[in-house]
C-alpha positions in Angstrom: 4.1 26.3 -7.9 6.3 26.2 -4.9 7.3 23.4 -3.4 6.1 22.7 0.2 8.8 20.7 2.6 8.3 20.4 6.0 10.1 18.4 8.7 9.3 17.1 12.0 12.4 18.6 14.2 10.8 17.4 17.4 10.9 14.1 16.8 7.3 13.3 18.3 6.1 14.1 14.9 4.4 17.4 13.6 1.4 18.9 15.1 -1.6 19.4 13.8 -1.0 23.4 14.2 2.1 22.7 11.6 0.1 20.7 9.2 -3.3 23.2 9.1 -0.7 26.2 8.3 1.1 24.1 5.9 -2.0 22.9 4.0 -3.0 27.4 4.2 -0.3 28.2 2.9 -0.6 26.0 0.2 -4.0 26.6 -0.4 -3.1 30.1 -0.4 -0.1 30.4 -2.6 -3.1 28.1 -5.4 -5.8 29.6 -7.0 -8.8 27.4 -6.1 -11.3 26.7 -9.1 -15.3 25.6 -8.9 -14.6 22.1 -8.6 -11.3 20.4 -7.0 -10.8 16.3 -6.4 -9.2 15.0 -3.3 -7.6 11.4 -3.7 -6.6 10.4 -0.9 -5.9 6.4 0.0 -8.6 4.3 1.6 -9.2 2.9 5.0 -5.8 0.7 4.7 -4.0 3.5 4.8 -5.4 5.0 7.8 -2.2 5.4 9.4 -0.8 7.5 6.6 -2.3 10.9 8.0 -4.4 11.1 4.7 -7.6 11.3 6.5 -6.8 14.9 8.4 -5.7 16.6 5.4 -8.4 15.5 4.1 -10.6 16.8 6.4 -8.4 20.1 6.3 -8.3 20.6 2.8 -11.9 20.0 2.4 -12.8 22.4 5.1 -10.4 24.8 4.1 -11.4 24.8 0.7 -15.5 24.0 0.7 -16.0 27.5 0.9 -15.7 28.4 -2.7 -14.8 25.2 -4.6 -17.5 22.1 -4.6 -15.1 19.3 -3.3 -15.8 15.7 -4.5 -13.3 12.8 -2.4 -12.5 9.8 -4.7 -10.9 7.3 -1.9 -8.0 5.4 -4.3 -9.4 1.4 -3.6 -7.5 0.4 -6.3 -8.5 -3.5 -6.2 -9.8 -3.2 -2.5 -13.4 -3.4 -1.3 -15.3 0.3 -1.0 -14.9 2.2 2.0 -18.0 1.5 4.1 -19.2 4.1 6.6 -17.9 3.1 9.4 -14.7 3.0 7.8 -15.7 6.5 6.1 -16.5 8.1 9.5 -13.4 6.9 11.4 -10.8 7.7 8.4 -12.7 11.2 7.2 -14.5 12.4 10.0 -18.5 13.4 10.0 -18.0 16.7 8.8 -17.8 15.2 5.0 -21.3 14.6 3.5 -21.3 11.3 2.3 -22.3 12.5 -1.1 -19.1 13.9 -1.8 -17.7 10.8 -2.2 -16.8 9.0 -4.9 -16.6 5.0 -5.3 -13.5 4.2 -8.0 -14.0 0.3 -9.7 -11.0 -1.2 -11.1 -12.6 -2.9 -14.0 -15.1 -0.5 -15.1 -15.0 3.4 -13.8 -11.8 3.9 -15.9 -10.5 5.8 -19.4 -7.3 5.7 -21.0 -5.2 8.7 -21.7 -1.9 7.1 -23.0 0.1 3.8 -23.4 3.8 3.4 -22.2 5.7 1.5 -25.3 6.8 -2.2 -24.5 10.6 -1.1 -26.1 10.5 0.8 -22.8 9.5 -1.7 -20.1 11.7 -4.2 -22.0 14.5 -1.9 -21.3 13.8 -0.3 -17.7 13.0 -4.2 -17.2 16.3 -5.7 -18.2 13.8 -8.1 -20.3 12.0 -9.6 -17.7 8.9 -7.9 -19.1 7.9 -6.9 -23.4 4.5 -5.4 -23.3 3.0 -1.9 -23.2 1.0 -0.5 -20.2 -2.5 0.8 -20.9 -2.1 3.9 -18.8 -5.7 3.8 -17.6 -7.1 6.1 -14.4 -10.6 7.0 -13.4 -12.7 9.0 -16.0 -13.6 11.5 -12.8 -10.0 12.7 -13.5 -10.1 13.5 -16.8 -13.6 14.0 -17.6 -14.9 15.5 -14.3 -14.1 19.0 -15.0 -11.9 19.1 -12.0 -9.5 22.1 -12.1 -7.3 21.0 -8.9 -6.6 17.2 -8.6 -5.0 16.6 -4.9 -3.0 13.4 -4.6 -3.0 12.5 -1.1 -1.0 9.8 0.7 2.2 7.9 2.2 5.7 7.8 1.2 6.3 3.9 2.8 8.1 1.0 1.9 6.1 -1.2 -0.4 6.4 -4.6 -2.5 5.2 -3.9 -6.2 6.5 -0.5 -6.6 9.4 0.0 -4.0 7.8 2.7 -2.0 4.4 3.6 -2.2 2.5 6.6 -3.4 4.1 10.0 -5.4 2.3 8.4 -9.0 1.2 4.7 -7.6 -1.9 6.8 -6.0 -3.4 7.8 -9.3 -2.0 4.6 -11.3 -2.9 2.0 -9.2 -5.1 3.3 -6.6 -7.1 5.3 -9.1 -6.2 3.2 -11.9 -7.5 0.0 -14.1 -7.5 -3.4 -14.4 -4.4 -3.3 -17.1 -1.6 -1.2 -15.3 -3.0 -3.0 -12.1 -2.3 -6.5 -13.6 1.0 -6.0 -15.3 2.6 -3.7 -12.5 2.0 -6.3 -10.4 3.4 -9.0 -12.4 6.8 -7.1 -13.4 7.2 -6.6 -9.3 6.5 -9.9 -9.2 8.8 -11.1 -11.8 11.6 -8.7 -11.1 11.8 -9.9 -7.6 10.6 -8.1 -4.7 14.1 -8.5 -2.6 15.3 -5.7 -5.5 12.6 -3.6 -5.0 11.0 -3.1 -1.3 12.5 -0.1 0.5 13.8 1.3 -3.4 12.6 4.3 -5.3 13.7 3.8 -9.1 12.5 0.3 -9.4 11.5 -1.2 -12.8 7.5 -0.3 -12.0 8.5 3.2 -10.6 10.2 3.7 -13.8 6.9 3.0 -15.6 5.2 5.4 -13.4 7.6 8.4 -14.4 7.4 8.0 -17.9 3.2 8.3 -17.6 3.8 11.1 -15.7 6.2 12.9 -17.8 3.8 11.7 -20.8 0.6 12.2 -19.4 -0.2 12.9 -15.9 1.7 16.1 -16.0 -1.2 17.4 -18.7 -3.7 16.8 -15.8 -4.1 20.3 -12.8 -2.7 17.2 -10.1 -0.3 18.1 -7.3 1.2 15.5 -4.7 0.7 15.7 -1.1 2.9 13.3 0.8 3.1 11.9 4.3 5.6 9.8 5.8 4.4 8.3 9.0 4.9 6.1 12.5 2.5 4.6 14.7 3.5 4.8 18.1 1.6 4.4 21.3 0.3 7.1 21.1 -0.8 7.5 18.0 0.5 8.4 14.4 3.2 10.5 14.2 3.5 12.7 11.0 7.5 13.4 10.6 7.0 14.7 7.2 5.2 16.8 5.1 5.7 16.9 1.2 3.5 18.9 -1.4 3.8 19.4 -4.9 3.4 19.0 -8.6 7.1 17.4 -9.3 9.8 14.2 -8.8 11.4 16.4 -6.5 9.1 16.5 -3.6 8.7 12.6 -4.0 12.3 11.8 -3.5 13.1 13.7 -0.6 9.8 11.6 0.9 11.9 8.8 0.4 14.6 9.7 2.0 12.7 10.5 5.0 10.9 7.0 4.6 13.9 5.2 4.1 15.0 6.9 7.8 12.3 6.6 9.2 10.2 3.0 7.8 13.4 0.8 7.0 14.5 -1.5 10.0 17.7 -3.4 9.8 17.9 -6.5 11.8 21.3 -7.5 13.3 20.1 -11.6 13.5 17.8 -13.6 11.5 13.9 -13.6 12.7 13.2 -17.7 13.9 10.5 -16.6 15.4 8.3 -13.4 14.0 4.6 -12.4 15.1 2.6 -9.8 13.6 -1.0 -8.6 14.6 -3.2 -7.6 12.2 -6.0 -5.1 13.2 -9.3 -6.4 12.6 -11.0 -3.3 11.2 -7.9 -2.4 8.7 -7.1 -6.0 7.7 -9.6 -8.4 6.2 -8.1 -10.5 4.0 -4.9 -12.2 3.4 -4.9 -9.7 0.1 -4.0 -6.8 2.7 -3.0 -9.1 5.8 0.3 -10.8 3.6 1.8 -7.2 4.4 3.1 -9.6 7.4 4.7 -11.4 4.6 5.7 -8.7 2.5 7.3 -6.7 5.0 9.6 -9.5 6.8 10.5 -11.7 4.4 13.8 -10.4 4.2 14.2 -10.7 8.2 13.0 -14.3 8.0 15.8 -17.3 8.5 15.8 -20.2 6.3 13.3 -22.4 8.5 11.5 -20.0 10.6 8.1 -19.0 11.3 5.9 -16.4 10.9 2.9 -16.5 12.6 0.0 -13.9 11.7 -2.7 -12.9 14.3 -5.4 -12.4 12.2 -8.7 -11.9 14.0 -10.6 -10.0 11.2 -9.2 -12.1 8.5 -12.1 -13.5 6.9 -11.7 -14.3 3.4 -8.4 -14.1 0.5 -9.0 -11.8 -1.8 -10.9 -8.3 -2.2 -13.3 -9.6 -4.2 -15.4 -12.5 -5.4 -13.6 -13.2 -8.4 -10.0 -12.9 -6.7 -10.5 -14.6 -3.7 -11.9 -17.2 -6.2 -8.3 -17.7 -7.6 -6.6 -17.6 -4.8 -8.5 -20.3 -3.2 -8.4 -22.6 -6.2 -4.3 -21.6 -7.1 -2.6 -20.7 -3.6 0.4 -19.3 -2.0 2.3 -22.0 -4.0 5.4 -19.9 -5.3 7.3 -17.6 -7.6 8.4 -20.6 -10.3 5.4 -22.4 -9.7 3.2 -19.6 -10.6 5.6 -18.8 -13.2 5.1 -22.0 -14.6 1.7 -21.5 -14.5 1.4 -18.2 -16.3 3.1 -19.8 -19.2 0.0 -22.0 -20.2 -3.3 -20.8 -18.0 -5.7 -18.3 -19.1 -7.1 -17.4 -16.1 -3.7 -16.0 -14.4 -2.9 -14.7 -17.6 -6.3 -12.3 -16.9 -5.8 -11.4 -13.8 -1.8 -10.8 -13.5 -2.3 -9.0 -10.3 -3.1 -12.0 -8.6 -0.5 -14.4 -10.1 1.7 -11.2 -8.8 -0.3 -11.9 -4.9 0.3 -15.2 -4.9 4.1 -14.9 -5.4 4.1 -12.1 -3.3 2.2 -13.9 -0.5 4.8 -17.1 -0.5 7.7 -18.0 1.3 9.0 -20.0 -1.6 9.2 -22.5 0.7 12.3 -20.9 2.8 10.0 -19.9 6.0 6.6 -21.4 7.6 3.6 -19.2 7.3 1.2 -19.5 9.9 -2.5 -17.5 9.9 -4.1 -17.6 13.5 -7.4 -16.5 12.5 -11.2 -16.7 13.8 -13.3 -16.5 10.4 -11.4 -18.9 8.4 -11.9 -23.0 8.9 -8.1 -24.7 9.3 -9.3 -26.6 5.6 -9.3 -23.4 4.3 -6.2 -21.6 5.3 -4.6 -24.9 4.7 -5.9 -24.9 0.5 -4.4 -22.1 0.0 -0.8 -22.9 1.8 -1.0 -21.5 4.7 -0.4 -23.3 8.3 -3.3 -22.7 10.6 -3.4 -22.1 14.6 -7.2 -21.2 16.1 -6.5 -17.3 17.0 -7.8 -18.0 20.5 -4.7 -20.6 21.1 -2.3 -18.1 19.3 -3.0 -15.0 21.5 -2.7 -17.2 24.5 0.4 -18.2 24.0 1.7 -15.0 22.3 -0.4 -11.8 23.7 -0.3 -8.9 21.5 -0.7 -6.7 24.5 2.0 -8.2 26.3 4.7 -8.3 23.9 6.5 -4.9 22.3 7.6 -4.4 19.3 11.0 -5.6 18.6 12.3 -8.4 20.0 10.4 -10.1 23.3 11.8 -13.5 25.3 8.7 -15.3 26.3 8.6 -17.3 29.7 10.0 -20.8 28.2 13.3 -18.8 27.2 11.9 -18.8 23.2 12.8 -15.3 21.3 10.0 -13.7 19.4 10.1 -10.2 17.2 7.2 -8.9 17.8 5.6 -6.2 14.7 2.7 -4.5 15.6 1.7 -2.9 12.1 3.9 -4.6 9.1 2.2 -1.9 6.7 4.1 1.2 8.0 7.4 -0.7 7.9 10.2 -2.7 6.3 12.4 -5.4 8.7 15.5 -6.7 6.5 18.9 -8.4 7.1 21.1 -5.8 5.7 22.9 -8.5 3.7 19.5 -9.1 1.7 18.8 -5.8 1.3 
């Protein structure tokens, strides 16, 4: 198929007009068959532009193909319907969706040898991946797969989506656990903002080996959220590498925020209907760490924060482990059975630390201060952290409050990365 690359040369970012005739022309260079899959990312990602091609696609194509939407949760909780309606629109039945689970909703269709993770590794890592994705994929009789989703700087993988979406997002509890942990392991100061990182690496070979045998083809975003709204600036379809990298360079322009002076002082606001837990909220880690100065402080405005992890069993380990660090929980690994199970939250838990080199502060309203404390965290009441830093007052960037102190301000830490360009 042809590739599809289209670029936002207005710089407000493309219009909806652009998008509908790119997604026809798409749709009209493809032959459509009785039954196509849409997976497109979940309510996290609702500022990737996912849910209006989504809408598009399945409008454009529900005429003659039965379209089924698999949002890719990957470990996160299912897409309620508020979430549903907000993200997909009302126009969707809701019976056209599908619910993807992690642990149980998968099949696997290939295995990436350990001699090769060893090597793409530098021998950090010696296993093999279970390459594991939901049996809807390969079993549903689905002759048009659509991989929907943003190109954006990301912790485990270096940027996000292209293969991730499928892997991860539609993928099991194997490839889940270990990508993780080689991110974690490998060090996520070499990878955030990177494309051919160790994990990415992984990726390509199960889509050279495997992925390529299935009918999917990649449509890719890469985003801003401005005032006014998201702003698409780029517009990426197709069913090869190619497409994927020139994402990234668009990402890289457009997501990637060098710093000229440490961050002493960062805040970050967290919406309450997109982030929930410190499993998705730790973005405002994620995404600053490199901006951070030795002794700072982050502080997180949290108000829909309400528990750790996306699920019972891993907010259960977080709770009872913590945000304790990268050797500790290395240490850890070594001897414990239960980290050893679930690798992708050995991989959180370093992720979400500061290793000690910054303070971490969640100001949140659902979570007691003995709680956020258990699991590392410093803890401010939300009401006493908005007071004194107002997200509606302060812009993004840098802000001097009225006692003189300097404060970077981040609105949304998933749609970017801030770095000192001598860490990156």
């Amino acid at each position: 198929m042809k590739d599809i690359v289209l670029y936002d040369k207005s710089g407000g970012g493309l219009s909806e007009k652009e998008i509908l005739d790119a997604v026809k022309e798409f749709l009209g260079e493809t032959e459509i068959p009785e039954k196509t899959l849409l997976i497109p990312p979940d309510f996290t990602r609702m500022h990737s532009g996912a849910g209006l091609l989504a809408q598009m696609l399945y409008s454009e194509i529900g005429g003659g193909s039965r379209v089924d939407i698999l949002p890719a949760l990957g470990t996160h909780e299912p897409v309620s319907d508020l979430q549903r309606e907000l993200f997909f629109g009302k126009e969707i039945p809701k019976e056209r969706f599908i619910e993807h689970n992690w642990r149980t909703s998968v099949v696997k269709i290939g295995e990436v040898p350990a001699e090769f993770v060893s090597e793409v590794s530098d021998g950090i890592m010696n296993e093999s991946f279970d390459i594991e994705v939901n049996r809807n994929i390969v079993e549903g009789g689905y002759g048009l797969i659509l991989s929907i989703g943003q190109v954006v700087p990301h912790e485990v993988i270096g940027m996000a989506n292209y293969t991730k979406n499928i892997l991860v997002g539609a993928g099991g509890s194997g490839i889940i656990n270990k990508s993780h942990m080689l991110g974690a392991l490998y060090g996520m100061e070499r990878i955030m903002g990177r494309d051919k990182t160790p994990v990415r690496k992984v990726f390509d070979y199960a889509q050279e080996k495997f992925l390529s045998k299935l009918p999917i083809v990649y449509i890719l975003t890469v985003t801003t959220n401005t005032e006014d709204g998201v702003r698409i600036h780029g517009l990426f379809i197709g069913n090869n590498r190619s497409v994927f990298e020139k994402a990234v360079g668009l990402a890289q322009e457009k997501n990637l925020t060098f710093i000229d002076k440490p961050f002493k002082k960062c805040v970050v606001w967290l919406d309450e209907e997109e982030f929930q837990s410190t499993w998705l909220g730790n973005k405002a880690v994620y995404r600053t760490r490199m901006a951070m100065a030795d002794g700072g402080e982050l502080i997180v405005l949290a108000p829909g924060v309400r528990h750790f992890g996306e699920d019972k069993e891993n907010d259960r380990l977080i709770r009872k482990f913590g945000y304790i660090g990268r050797e500790r929980i290395i240490e850890l690994l070594r001897t414990n059975e239960e980290l050893q199970k679930n690798q992708s939250v050995a991989a959180h838990l370093v992720h979400g630390s500061s290793d000690g080199r910054f303070n971490i502060t969640y100001a949140v309203r659902h979570l007691t201060k003995d709680e956020v404390e258990g699991v590392g965290f410093k803890y401010m009441p939300f009401d006493e952290a908005v007071a004194k830093y107002n997200p509606k007052q302060l812009k993004n960037g840098w802000n001097t409050m009225c006692d003189g102190e300097e404060v970077f301000f981040i609105e949304n830490p998933a749609l970017g990365l801030w770095a000192d360009k001598k860490k990156f």
